[in-house]
Structures are given as structure tokens and as C-alpha cells.
N, C-alpha and C positions, 0 to 999 in steps of 0.2 A: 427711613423708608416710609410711603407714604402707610395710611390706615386702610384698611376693608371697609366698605360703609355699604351699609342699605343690607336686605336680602336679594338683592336683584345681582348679587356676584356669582357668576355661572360657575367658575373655574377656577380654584383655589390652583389648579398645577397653572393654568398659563402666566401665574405669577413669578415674580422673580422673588420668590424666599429660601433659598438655597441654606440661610442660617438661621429657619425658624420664623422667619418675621414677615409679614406681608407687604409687600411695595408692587403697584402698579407699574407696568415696564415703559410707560415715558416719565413715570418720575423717576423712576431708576436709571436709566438712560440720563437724567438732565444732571443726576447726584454724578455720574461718571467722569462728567464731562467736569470737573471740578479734579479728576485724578488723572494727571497725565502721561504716562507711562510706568514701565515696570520698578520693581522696586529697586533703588540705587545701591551700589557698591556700599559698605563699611565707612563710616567716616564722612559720610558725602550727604547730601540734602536730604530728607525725610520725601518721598514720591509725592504722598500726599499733600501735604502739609508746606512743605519745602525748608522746613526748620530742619536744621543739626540735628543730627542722629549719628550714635554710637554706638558697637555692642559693648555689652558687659559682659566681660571673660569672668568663665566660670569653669575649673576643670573637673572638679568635680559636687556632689550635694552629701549631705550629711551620712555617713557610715560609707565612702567611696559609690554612693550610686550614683549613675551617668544619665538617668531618665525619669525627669521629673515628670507627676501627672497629677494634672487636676481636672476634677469632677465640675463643671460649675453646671446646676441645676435654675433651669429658667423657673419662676416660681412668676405667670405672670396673668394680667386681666383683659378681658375684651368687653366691650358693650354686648345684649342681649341683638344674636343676628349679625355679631361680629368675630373675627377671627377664623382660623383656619377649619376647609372642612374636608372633612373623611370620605363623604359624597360629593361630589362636585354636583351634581346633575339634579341635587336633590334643595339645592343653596335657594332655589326662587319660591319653595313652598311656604304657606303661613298655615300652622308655625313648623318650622325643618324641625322637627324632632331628633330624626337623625344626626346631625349636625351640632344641634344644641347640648344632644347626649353625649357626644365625642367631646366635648368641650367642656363639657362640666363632671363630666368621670373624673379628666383630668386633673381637676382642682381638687373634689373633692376628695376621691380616692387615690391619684398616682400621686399626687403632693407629699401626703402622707407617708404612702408607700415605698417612694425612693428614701423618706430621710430613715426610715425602719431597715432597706436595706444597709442602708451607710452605718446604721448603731451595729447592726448584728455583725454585719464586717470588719467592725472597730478601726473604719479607715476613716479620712476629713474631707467633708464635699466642700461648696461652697454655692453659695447664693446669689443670683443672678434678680432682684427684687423689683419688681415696679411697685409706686410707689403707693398706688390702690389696693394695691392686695390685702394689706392687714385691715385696710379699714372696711373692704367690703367683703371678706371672708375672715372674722376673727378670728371664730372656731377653730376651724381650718391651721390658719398661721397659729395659734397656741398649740396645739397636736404636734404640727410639724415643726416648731422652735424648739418645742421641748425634745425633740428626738436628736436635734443637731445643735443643742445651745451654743455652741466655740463655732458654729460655720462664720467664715465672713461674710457678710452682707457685700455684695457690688451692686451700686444701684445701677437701675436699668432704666429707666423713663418714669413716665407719671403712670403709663400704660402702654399696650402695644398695639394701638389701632387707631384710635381717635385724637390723642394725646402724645405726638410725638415731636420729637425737635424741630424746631423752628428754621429748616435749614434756608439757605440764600438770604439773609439778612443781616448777615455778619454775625460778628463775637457776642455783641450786647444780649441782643435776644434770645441766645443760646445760655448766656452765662445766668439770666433771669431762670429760665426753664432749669438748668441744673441747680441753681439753689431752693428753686421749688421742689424739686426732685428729692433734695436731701433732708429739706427743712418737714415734709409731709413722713420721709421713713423714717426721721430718727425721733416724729410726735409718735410716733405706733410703736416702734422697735428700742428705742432711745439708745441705737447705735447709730450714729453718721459717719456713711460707709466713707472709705479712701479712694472708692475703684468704682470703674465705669463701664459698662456696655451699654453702646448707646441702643434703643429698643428700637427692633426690627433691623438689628446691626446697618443703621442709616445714619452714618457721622458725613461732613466734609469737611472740608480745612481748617475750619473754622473750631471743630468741636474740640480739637485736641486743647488749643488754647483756650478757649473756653469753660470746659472741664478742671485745668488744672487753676483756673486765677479764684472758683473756688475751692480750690483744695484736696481737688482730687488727686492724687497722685501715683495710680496705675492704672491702665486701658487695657483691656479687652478688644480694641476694635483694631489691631496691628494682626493679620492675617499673611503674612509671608516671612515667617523664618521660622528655624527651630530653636532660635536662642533669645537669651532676654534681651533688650537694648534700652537705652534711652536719648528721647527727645529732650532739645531743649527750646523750652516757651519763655514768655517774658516774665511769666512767675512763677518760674524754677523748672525741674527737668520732670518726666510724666515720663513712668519704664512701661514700656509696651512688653504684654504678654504674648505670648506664641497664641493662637486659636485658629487650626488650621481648618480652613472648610471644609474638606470631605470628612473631618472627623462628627462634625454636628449633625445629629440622628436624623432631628425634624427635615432637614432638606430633602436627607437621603430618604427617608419614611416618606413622605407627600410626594416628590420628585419623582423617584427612582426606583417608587415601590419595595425598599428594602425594608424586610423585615426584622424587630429585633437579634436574633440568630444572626441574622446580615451585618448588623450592625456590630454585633460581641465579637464575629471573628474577621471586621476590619478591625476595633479598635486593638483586637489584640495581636494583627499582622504589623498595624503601622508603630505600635510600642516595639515589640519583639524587635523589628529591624531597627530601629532606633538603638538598641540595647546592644546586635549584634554589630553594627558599625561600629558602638563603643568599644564591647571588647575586641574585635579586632584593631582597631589604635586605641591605644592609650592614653597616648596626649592628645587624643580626640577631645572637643569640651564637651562640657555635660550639657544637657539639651532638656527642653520643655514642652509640653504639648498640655493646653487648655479644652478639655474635648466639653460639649457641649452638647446636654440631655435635657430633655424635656415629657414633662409625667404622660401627654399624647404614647409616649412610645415606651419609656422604661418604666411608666406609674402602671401599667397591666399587669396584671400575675405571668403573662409570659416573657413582657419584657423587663419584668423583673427579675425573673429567673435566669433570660438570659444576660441581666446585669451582675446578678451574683457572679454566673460562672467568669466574664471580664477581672471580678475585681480581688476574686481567688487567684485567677491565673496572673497577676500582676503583684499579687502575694507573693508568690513561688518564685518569680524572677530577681537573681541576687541583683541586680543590675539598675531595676525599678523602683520607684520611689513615690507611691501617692500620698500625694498633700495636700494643701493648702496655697492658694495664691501667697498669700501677707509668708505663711513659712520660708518658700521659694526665696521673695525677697529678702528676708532675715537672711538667709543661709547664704546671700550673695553680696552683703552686707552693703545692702542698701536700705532703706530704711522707707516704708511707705507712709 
């Protein structure tokens, strides 16, 4: 998706970032036109991409639960004047304080805040990384590493505004950007992650292969199903995670004006039914959902609060299972 640039952006809603990320709607529009129709039957060409794609039968995950869930937390950076704003109407001032404020809470204190929820909860998030973040908030990322040290790292871009994928120029230019992607998190982090969401979830045909020839070998950017699958590319197969859209906060928060509260009793409508379709069949397979937070919405003391109560109530359910991406795969014995 493309970047925000300038203070002179009036309207962070009449963007298309439904998954957190900002793209202008004729680049978004020109990205579409690369995806041409709905997502194919089982066994049949990937939509996208048009590579082979298969599920991965799974019937059930470790101790018989049927609903796997993972947290992945975007952890990411904008230029000064860039990135999403809370006031629309306030975006052309020098300097948007307001704007700037929203934006930088988020870093310094929701960042924080979520990995504090996830220790206290003694559940596993995971990390959504661009690849700026440690070097230009290190503070910040030692705080919050040290609160989640086992999350996995998914790299995310370089950054989410000015620095994003190269798309319409094929594999090459793509595959350059993700090895710079990897080669910059794992000089900060000295982990080099396996897994990818591309930032401002703005992949094309191109990123899948691209991604995987260096090494990635699980995506995030697979948004229509509830089960795991994999693609095969020309250097080796890349399993696409579930990440359904209505579940990612930031759209629904910026979009649709839903608040935290809004937010905790979808994610806990659309698991619960997930859970009760399972026990009603049995040889129902087990199912995944990737839900996607960002410290804008659950880094606040209330959208904290209302994250606790999600991740309690997902405790309680015999049926449920929060993890880990890399877990999921383990447990379906594939190997990332």
C-alpha cells in the first residue's frame, strides 16, 4: 500500500486501510487490479498469485482444541507528519500536535503496554516488526522485548509509510526490499524472522514468490479462509495464515469508529462461533484466526482493559487455543 506523505493529508478515513495500513485509493485500486477474482476452490490455483495452493488438514491442535488464535501485534514506524490520524481535519496544521500525540502514545506507551498485558496473561503474542523500529526507538524495543522475549518476530517492511514494497516491478525488486527487511531486524534483534506481513498489508503476485526465495516461509497476507494452507512457489511452499479482516482493530477503530469494548466483544463473537461450529461436528477441522492489534487501540489503559477481558474469556473456553504462529505450524507438522 502506498505511504501518507506531507502534512497536507486531510482524511486518514477516505483512505483504504481497513488492515491498519495507509494506501491511497488509486494505488489501492491499481494493487487490485493484479487480483482477479474470488478466492478458488481447494486444490486449484492460488487467486492471487495463481500458484498451487492446498489445505492443510488439521483435525484437531494440541490438548483437542479446535480454535487456534494468535495475537500478532503491529510494532511499527512512520516519518514525523506521517502515519494515521485520530483527527482528520486537524492533519494540515504545523505542527498537528494532536495527531503527532496519537502517534507517539502509541509507540511509547501502548508498545509497552500490550507486551505487559500478554506477560500478566501468561499467553504468547507475536510481532508484526518493521524493520526501523529497534533502531529508531531502542528504549522502547528493550522494554517491550524484554516483556515478550519467545514472541516471534514477522517481519513487516522497512517501515509503514515511506518505505514500502516495490510493487509493479516484478520479483527482483521485491526480493532486494525483503532481504533488506531481514538483513536490518535481525542487525537490531539478531533474530531473522521466517514470516511476513507485508506493511500496509499491500502485497501482489509478486510478493508471495519473492518473500519465500528469501526464506520466508509463512505469510500473513492470505486473508480468506479459516484454515491453514500452502502455496507452492519455485523455492519451496510458503503456508498462508488465516488473517481475517474484520478481525484487525485499526480498520475497525479509524473506519467504523469502533471502540475497544467493540472490538473485545467481536473478537470474542467471531472465536466463540468458531469454537461452537467445532463442537457441534466433530470431524469439523480445526481452524485459525490471526487477529491483528495495534497499540493506537489496545496500547490505552482502556483498550487495554478491554484486551484483558478477550484474552481471559478465550482462557475459559475448552475449545480455544492462543498461540503462536511458528506453535500452530509445529502442531500441524509442518515446519517454518
Amino acid at each position: 500500500m502506498a505511504g501518507i506523505r506531507g502534512r497536507g493529508i486531510v482524511n486518514w478515513i477516505g483512505r483504504a486501510n481497513i488492515l491498519g495500513g495507509a494506501v491511497s485509493i488509486p494505488l489501492a485500486l491499481a494493487g487490485l487490479l493484479t487480483w482477479t477474482g474470488p478466492a478458488l476452490s481447494h486444490n486449484a490455483g492460488d487467486w492471487i498469485t495463481g500458484l498451487p495452493r492446498e489445505p492443510i488438514h488439521v483435525q484437531a491442535w494440541p490438548g483437542g482444541k479446535k480454535v487456534a488464535v494468535c495475537f500478532i501485534l503491529y510494532v511499527e514506524v512512520w516519518g514525523r507528519a506521517e502515519g494515521p490520524n485520530f483527527r482528520p481535519d486537524t492533519a494540515s496544521r504545523k505542527p498537528d500536535v494532536v495527531n503527532e500525540a496519537f502517534r507517539q502514545y502509541a509507540i511509547n506507551s501502548g508498545v509497552p503496554r500490550v507486551g505487559a498485558v500478554f506477560k500478566d496473561e501468561g499467553l504468547p503474542l507475536n510481532i508484526a516488526l518493521n524493520a526501523l523500529f529497534p533502531q529508531q526507538y531502542p528504549g522502547v524495543w528493550k522494554e517491550f522485548r524484554a516483556l515478550v522475549p519467545q514472541a516471534p518476530i514477522i517481519a513487516h517492511g522497512i517501515n509503514n509509510s515511506t518505505e514500502l514494497l516495490p510493487l509493479g516491478g516484478g520479483v527482483q525488486p521485491q526480493q532486494a526490499y525483503v532481504k533488506r527487511t531481514l538483513d536490518v531486524i535481525e542487525s537490531s534483534t539478531g533474530v531473522r524472522p521466517r514470516g511476513w506481513t507485508s506493511p500496509s498489508v499491500y502485497p501482489d503476485a509478486d510478493t508471495f514468490s519473492a518473500t519465500t526465495d528469501e526464506g520466508i516461509r509463512y505469510s500473513l497476507d492470505s486473508m480468506d479462509s479459516d484454515t491453514l494452507s500452502r502455496l507452492a512457489t519455485k523455492s519451496g511452499p510458503l503456508f498462508l495464515i488465516p488473517y481475517p479482516v474484520v478481525t484487525v482493530d485499526m480498520g475497525q477503530y479509524l473506519e467504523r469508529a469502533k471502540e475497544p469494548r467493540d472490538m473485545a466483544q467481536l473478537w470474542i463473537d467471531y472465536v466463540t462461533e468458531l469454537a461452537r461450529e467445532a463442537a457441534a461436528d466433530p470431524n469439523r477441522e480445526a481452524t485459525v484466526v490471526a487477529i491483528g492489534i495495534h497499540p493506537f487501540v489496545v496500547g490505552t489503559p482502556n483498550g487495554a482493559a478491554a484486551l484483558r477481558r478477550v484474552l481471559e474469556n478465550f482462557k475459559s473456553q475448552k475449545l480455544v487455543w492462543v498461540t503462536d504462529v511458528e506453535a500452530v505450524l509445529d502442531a500441524a507438522s509442518v515446519k517454518p
